[in-house]
N, CA, C and O of each residue as an XYZ file, in Angstrom:
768
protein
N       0.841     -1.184      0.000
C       0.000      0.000      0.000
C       0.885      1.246      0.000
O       1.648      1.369      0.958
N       0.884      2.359     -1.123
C       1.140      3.527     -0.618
C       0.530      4.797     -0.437
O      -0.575      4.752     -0.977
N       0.692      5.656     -0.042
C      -0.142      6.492      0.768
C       0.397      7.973      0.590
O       1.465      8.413      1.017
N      -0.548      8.624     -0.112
C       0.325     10.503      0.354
C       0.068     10.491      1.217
O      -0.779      9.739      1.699
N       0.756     11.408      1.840
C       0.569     11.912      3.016
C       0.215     13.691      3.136
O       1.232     14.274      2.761
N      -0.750     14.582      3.484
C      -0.652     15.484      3.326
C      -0.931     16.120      4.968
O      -1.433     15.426      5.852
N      -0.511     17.523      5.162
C      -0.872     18.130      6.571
C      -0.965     19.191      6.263
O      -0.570     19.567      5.159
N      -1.708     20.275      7.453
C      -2.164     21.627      7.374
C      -1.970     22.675      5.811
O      -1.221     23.592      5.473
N      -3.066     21.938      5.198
C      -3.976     22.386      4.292
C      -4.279     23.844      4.671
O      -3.895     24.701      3.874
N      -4.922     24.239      5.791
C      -5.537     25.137      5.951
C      -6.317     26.225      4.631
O      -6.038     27.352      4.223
N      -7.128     25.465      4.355
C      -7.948     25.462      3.441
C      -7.595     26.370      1.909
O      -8.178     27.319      1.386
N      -6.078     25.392      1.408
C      -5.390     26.416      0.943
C      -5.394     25.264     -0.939
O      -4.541     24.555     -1.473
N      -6.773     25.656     -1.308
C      -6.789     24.762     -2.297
C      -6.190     24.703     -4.011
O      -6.513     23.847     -4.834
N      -5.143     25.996     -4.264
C      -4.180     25.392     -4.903
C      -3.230     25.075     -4.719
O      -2.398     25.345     -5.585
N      -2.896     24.513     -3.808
C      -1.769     23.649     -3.355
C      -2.009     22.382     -2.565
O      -1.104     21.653     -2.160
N      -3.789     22.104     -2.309
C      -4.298     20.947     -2.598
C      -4.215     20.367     -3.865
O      -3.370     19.491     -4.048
N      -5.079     20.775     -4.920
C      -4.843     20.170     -6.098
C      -3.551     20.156     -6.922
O      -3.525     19.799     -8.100
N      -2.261     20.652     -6.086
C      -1.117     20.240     -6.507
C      -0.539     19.002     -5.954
O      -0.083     18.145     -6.711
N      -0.535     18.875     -4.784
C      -0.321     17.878     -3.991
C      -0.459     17.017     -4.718
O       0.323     16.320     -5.365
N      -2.117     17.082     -4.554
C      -3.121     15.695     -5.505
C      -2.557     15.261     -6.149
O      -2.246     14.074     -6.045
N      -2.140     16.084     -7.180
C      -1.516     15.928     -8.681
C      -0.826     14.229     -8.778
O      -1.001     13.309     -9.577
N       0.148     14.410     -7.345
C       1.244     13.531     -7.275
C       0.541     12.157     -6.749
O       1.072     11.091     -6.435
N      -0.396     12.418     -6.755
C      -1.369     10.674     -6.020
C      -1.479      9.944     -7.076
O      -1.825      8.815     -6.730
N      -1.381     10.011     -7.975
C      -1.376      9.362     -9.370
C       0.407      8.763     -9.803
O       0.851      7.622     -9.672
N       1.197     10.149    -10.393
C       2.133      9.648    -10.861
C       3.277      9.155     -9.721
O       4.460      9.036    -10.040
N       2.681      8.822     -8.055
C       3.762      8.342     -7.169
C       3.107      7.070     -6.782
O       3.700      6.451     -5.898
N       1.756      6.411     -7.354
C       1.155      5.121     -7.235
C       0.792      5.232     -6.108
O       1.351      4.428     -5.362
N      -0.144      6.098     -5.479
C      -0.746      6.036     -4.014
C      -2.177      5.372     -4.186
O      -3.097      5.740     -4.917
N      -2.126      4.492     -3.474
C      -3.904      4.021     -3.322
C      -4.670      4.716     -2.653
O      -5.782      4.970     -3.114
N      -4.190      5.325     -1.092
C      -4.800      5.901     -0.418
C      -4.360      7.375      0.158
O      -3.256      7.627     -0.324
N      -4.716      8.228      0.836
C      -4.067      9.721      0.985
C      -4.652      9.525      2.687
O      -5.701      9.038      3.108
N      -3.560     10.089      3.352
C      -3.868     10.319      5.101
C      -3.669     11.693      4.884
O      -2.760     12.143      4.187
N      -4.612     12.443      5.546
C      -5.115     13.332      6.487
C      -4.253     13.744      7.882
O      -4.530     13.136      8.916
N      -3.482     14.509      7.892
C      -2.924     14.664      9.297
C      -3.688     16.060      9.680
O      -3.030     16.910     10.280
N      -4.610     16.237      9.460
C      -5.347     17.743     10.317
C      -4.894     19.065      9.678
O      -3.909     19.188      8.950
N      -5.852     20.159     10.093
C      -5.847     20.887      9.868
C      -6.237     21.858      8.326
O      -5.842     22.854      7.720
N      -7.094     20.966      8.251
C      -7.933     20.778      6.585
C      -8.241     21.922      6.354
O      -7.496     22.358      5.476
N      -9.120     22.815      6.758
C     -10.084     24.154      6.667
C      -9.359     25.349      6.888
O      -8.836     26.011      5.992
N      -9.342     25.526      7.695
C      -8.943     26.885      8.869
C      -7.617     27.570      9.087
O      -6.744     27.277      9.905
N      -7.632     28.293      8.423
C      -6.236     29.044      8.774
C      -5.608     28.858      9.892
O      -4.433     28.521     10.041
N      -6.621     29.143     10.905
C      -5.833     29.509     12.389
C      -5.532     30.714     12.565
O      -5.248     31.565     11.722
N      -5.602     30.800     13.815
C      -5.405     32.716     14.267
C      -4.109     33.261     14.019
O      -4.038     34.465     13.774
N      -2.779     32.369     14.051
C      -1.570     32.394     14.114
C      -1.356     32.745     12.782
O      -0.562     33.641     12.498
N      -2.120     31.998     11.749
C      -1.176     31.989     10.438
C      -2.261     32.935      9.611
O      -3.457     33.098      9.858
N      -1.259     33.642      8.295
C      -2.005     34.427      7.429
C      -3.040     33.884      6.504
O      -3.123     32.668      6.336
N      -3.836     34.720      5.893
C      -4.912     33.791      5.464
C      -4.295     33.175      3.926
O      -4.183     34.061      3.079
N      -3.909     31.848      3.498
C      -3.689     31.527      2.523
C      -4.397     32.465      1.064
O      -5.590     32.711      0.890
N      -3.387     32.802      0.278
C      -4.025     33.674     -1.307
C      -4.773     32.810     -1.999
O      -5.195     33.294     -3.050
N      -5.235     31.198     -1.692
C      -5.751     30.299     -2.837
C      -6.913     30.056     -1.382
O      -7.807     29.216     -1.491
N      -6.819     30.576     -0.558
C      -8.194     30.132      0.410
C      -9.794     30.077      0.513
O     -10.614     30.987      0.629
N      -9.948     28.656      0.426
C     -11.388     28.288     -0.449
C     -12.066     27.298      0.091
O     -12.724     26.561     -0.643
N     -12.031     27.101      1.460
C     -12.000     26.096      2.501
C     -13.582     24.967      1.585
O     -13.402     23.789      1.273
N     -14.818     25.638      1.363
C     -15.917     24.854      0.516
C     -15.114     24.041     -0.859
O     -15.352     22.872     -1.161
N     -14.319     24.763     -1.453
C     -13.374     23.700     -2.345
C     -12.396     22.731     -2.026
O     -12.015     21.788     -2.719
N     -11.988     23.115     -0.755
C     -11.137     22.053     -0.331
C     -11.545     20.882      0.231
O     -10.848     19.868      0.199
N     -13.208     20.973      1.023
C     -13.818     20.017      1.376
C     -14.759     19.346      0.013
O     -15.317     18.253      0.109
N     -14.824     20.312     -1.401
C     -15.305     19.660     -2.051
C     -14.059     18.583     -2.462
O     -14.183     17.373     -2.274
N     -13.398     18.915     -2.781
C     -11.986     18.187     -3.907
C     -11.998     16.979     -2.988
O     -12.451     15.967     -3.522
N     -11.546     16.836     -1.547
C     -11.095     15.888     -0.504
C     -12.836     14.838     -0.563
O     -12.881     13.630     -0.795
N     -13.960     15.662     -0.306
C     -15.351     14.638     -0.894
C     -14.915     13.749     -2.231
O     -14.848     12.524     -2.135
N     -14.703     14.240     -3.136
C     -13.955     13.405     -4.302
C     -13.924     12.435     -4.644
O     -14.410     11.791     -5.574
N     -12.722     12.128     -3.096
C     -11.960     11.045     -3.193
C     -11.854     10.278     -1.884
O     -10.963      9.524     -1.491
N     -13.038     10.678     -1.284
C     -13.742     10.200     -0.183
C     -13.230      8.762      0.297
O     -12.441      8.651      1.235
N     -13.675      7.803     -0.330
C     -13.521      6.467     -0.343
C     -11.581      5.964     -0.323
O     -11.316      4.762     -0.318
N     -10.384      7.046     -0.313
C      -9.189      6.907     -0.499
C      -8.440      7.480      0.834
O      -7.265      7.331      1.170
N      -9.580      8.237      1.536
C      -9.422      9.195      2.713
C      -8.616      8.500      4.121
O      -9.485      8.573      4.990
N      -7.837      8.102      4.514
C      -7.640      8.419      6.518
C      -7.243      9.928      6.583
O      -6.442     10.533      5.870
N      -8.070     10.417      7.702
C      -8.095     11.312      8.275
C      -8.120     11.452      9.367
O      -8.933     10.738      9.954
N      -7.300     12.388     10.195
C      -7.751     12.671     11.980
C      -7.672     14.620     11.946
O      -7.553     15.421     11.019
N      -7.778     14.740     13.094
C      -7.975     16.603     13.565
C      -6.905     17.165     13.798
O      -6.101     16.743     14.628
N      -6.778     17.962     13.259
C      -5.754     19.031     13.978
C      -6.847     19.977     14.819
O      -8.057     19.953     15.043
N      -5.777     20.770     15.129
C      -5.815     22.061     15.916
C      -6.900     23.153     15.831
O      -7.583     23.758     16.658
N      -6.739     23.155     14.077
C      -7.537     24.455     13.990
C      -8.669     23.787     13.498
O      -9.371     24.593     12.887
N      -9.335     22.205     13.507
C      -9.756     21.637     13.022
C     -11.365     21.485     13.928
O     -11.198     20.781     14.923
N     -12.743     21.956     13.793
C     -13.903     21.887     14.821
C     -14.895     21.209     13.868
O     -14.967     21.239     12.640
N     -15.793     20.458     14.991
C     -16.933     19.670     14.579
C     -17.508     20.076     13.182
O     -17.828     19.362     12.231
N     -17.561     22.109     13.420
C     -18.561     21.554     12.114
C     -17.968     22.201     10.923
O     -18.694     22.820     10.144
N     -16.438     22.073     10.697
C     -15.876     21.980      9.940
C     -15.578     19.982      9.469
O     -15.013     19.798      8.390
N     -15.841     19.137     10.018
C     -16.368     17.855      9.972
C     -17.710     17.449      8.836
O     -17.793     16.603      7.946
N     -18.713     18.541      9.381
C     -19.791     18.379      8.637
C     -19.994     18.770      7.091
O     -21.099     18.535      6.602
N     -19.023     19.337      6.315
C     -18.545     19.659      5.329
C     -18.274     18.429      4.578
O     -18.435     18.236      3.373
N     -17.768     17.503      5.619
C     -16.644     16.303      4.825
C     -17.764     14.875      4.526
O     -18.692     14.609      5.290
N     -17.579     14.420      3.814
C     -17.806     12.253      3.387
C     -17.324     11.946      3.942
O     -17.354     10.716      3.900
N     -16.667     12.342      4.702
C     -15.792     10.796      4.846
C     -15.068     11.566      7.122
O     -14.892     12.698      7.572
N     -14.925     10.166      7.742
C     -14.588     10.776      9.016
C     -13.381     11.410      8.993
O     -12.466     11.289      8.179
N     -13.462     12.084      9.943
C     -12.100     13.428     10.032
C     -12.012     14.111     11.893
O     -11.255     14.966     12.352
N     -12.987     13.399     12.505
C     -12.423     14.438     13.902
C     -11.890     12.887     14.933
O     -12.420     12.738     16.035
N     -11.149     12.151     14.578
C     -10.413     11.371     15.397
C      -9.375     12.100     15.627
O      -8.886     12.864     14.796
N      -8.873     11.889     16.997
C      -7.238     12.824     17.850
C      -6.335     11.934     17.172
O      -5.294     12.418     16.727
N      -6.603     10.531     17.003
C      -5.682      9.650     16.173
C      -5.686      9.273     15.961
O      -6.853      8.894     16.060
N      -4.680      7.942     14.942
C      -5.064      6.667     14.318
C      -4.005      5.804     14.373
O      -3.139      5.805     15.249
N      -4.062      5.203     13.607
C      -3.119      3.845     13.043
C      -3.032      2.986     12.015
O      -4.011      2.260     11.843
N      -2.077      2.872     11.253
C      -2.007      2.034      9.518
C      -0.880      1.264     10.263
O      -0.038      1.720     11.037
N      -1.100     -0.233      9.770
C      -0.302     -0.962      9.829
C       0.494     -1.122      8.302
O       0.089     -0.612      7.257
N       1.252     -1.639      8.397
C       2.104     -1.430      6.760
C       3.299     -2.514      7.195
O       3.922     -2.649      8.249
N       3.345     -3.207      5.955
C       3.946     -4.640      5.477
C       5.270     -3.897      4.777
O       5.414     -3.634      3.583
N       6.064     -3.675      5.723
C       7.808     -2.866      5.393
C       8.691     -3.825      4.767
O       8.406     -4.986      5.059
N       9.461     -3.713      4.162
C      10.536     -4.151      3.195
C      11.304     -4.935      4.709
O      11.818     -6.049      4.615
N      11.279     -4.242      5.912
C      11.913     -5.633      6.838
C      11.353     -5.652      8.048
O      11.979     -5.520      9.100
N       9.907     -5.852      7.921
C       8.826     -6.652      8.685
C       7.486     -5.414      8.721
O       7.673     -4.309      8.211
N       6.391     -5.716      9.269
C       5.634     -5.325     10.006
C       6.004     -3.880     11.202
O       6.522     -3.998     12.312
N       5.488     -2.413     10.446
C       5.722     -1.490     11.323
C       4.166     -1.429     11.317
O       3.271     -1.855     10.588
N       4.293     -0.398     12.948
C       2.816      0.340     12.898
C       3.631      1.883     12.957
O       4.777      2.259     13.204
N       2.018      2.678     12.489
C       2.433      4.155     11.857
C       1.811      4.816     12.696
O       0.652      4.675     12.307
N       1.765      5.687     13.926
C       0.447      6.437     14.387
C       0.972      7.652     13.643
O       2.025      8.192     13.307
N      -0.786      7.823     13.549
C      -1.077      9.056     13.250
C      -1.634     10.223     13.737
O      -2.847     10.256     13.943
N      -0.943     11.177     13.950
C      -1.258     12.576     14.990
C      -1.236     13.875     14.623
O      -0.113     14.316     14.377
N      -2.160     14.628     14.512
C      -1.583     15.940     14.069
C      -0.087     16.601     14.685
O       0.750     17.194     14.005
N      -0.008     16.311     16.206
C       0.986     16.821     17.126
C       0.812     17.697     18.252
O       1.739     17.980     19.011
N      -0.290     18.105     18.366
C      -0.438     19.115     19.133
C      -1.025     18.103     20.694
O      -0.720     18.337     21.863
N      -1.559     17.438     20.377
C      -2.025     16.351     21.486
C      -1.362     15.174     22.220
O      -1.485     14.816     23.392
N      -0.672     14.699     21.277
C      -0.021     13.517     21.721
C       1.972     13.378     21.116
O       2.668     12.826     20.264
N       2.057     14.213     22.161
C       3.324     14.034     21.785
C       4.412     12.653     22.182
O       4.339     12.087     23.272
N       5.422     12.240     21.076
C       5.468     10.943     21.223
C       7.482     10.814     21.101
O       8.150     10.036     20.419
N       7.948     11.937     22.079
C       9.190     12.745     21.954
C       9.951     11.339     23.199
O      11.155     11.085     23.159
N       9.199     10.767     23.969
C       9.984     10.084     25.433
C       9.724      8.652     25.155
O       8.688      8.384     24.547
N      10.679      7.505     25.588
C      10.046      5.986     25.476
C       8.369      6.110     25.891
O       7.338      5.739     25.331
N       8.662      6.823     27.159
C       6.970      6.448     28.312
C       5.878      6.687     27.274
O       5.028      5.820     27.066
N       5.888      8.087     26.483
C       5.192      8.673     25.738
C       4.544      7.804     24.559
O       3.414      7.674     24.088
N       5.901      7.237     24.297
C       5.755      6.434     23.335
C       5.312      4.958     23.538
O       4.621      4.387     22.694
N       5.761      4.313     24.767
C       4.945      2.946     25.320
C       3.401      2.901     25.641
O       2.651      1.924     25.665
N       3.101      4.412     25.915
C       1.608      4.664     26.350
C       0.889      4.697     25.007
O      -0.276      4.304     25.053
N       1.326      5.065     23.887
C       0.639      5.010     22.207
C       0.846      3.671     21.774
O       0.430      3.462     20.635
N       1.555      2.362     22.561
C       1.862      1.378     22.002
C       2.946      1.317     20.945
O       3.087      0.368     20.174
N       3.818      2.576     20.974
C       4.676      2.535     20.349
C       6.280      1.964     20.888
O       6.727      2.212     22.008
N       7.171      0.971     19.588
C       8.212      0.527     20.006
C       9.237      0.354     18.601
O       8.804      0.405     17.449
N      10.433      0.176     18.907
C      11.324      0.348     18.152
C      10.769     -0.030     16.678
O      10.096     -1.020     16.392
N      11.182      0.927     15.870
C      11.184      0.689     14.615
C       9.465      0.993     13.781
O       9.010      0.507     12.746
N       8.842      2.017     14.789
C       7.810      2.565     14.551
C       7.677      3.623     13.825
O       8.705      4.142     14.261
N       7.245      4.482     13.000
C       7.100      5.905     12.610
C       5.783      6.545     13.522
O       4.855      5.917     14.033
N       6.013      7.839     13.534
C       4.847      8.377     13.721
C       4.656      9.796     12.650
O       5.527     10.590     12.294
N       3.504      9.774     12.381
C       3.186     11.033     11.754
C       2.140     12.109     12.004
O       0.930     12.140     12.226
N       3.086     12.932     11.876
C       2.426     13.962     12.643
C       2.809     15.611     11.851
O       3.832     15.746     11.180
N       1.818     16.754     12.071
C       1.679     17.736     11.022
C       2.150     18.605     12.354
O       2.927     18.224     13.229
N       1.384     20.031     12.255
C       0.910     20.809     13.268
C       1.744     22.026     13.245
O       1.407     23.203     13.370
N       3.583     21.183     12.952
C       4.163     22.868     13.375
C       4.626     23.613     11.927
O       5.116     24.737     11.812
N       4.278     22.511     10.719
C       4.629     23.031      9.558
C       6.127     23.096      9.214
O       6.516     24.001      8.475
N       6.796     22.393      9.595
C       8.236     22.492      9.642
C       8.392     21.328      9.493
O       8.370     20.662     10.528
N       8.659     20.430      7.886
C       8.810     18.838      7.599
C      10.598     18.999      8.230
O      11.498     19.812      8.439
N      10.258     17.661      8.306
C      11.386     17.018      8.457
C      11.573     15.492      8.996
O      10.531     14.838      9.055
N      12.441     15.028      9.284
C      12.765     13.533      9.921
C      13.234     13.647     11.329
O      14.346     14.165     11.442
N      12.707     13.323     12.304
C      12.849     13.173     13.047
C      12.799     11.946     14.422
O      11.832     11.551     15.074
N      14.603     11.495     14.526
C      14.819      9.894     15.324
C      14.326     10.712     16.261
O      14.374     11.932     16.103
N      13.579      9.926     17.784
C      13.286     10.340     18.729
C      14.304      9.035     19.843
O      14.726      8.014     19.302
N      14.458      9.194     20.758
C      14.700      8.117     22.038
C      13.784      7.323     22.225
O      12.647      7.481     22.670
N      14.582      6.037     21.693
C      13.456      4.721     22.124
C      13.535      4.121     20.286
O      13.278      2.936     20.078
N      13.805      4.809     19.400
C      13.948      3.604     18.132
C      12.825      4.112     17.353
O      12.803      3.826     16.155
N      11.616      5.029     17.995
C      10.778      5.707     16.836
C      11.331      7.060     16.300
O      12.152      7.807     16.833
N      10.730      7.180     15.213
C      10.878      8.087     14.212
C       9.602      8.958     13.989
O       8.553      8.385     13.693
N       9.642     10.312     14.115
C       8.419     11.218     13.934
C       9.160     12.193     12.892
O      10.080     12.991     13.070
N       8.290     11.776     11.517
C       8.177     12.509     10.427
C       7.172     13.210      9.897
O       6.044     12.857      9.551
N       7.868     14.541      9.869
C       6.345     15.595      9.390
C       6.179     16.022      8.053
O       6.736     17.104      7.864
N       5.618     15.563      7.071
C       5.387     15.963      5.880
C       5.361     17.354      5.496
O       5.345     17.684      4.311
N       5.355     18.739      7.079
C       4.915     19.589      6.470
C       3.932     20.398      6.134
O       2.852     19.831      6.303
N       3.816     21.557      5.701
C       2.297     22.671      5.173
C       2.042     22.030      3.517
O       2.991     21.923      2.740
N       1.090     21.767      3.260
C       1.086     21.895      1.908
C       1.254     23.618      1.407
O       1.843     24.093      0.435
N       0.474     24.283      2.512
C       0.072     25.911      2.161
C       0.688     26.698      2.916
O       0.728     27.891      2.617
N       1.419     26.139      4.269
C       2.219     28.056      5.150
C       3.528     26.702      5.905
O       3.467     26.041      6.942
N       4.360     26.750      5.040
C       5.271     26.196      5.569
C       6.205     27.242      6.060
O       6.439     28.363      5.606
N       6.824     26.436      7.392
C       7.313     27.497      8.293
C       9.053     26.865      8.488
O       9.539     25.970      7.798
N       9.751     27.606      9.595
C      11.084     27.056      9.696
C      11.900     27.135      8.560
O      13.019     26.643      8.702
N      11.616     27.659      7.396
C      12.860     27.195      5.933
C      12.234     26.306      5.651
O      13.022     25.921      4.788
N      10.828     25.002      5.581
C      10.558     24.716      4.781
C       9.936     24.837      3.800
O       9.499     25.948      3.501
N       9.704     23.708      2.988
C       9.314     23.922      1.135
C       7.843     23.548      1.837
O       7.607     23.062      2.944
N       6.883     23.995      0.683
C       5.555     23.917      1.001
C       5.354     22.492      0.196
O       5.228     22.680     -1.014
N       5.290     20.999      0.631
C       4.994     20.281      0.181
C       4.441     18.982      1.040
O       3.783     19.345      2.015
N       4.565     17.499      0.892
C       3.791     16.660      1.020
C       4.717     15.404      1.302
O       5.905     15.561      1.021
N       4.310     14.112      1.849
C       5.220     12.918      1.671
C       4.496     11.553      1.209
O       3.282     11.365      1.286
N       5.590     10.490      0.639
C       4.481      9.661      0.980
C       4.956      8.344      1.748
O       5.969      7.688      1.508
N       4.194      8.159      2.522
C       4.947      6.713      2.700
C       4.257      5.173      2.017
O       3.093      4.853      1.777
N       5.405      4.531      1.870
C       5.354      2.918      1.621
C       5.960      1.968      1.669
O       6.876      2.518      2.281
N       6.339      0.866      1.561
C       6.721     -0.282      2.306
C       8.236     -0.071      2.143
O       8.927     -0.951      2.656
N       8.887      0.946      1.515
C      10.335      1.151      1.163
C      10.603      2.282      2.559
O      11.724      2.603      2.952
N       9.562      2.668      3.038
C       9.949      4.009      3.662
C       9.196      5.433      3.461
O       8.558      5.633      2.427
N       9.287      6.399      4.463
C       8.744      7.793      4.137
C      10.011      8.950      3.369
O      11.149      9.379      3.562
N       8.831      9.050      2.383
C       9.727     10.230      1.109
C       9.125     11.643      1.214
O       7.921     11.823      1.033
N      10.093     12.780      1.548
C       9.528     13.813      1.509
C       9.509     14.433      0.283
O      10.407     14.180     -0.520
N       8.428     15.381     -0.054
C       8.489     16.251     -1.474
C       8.236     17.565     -1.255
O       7.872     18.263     -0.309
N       8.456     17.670     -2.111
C       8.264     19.906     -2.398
C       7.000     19.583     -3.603
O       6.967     18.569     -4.300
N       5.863     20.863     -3.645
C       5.285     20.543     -4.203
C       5.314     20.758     -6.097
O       4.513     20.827     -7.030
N       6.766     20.798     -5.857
C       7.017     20.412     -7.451
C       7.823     19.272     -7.924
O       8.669     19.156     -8.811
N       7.153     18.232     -6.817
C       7.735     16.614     -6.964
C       8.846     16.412     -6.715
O       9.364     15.394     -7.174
N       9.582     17.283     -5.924
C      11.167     16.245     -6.120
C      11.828     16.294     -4.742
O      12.392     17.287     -4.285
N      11.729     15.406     -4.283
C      12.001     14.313     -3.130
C      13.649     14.580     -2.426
O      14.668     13.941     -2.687
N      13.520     15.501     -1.666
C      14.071     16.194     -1.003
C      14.911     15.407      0.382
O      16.038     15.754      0.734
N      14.268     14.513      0.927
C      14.313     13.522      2.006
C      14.201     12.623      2.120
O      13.582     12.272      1.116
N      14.376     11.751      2.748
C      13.897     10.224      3.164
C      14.486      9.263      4.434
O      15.672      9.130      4.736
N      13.569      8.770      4.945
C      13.388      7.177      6.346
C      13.438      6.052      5.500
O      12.360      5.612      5.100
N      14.496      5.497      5.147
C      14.194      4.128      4.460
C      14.163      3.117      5.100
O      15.185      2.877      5.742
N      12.931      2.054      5.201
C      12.907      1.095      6.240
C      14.347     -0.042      5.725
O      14.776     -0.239      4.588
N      14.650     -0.420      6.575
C      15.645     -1.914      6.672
C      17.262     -0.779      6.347
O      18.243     -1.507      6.196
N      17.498      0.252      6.272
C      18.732      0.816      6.413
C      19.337      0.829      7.792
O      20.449      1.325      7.974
């Protein structure tokens, strides 16, 4: 199975349907949701492509391809917009890795931080886990203590820190980061 991965959208829909673009020519079956779909947020400026009814139309779509959970700036009845569920705090994809069986949680970040072993034994997390998680807009790779890995794909729309405004995806080779003019900037390769 592979999977885009996209985070804090904030209802910034040409650089949704760029993202998209890449769900096709990177062989994704399915697209995760890390929060923050709609809503700017008080913090950040209002995206120039901001169209939050188009962004919940485009993501309706493709409904049936959807995991999703909440971010931050993410409320009930910004939910009611959507097909498909979207206000879980978190989740989980299991995925058949090039050298065994990982589990993936999935978190926006703002809730469950997964930085300490304890943190991480309490999510059921253990060596050789990823977690993914959006929230501060600043992709990158990140080993934590204890053998997991928390990788953030990133803003598609207000990337912060020096990063590129783009997307990742993961699959049984590992998580690949992108810029949203496709070219793969990073990478977690499982069995290295």
């Amino acid at each position: 199975m592979h999977y885009l991965v996209l985070s804090d959208i904030h209802g910034g829909i040409d650089e949704l349907r760029q993202a998209l673009s890449f769900r096709d020519k990177l062989n994704c079956d399915a697209v995760i949701l890390l929060g923050d779909l709609l809503n700017h947020g008080p913090r950040n400026r209002i995206p120039s492509s901001y169209q939050p009814p188009l962004v919940a139309q485009c993501l309706n779509d493709i409904r049936d391809q959807i995991i999703s959970i909440r971010g931050n700036c993410d409320s009930e009845v910004d939910g009611m917009l959507f097909d498909f569920p979207c206000n879980a705090p978190y989740g989980y994809v299991w995925l058949d890795a090039v050298d065994g069986r990982r589990k993936v949680f999935l978190t926006h970040g703002h809730l469950h931080p997964c930085s300490t072993p304890e943190q991480q034994r309490r999510l059921g997390l253990g060596p050789k886990d990823v977690v993914l998680s959006g929230h501060t807009h600043v992709s990158g790779i990140f080993p934590q203590e204890g053998g997991v890995v928390n990788i953030n794909p990133g803003s598609t729309t207000l990337p912060k820190g020096g990063s590129q405004a783009g997307f990742a995806t993961l699959t049984e080779e590992g998580v690949f980061l992108y810029n949203l003019s496709g070219q793969n900037y990073a990478s977690y390769q499982f069995g290295l």
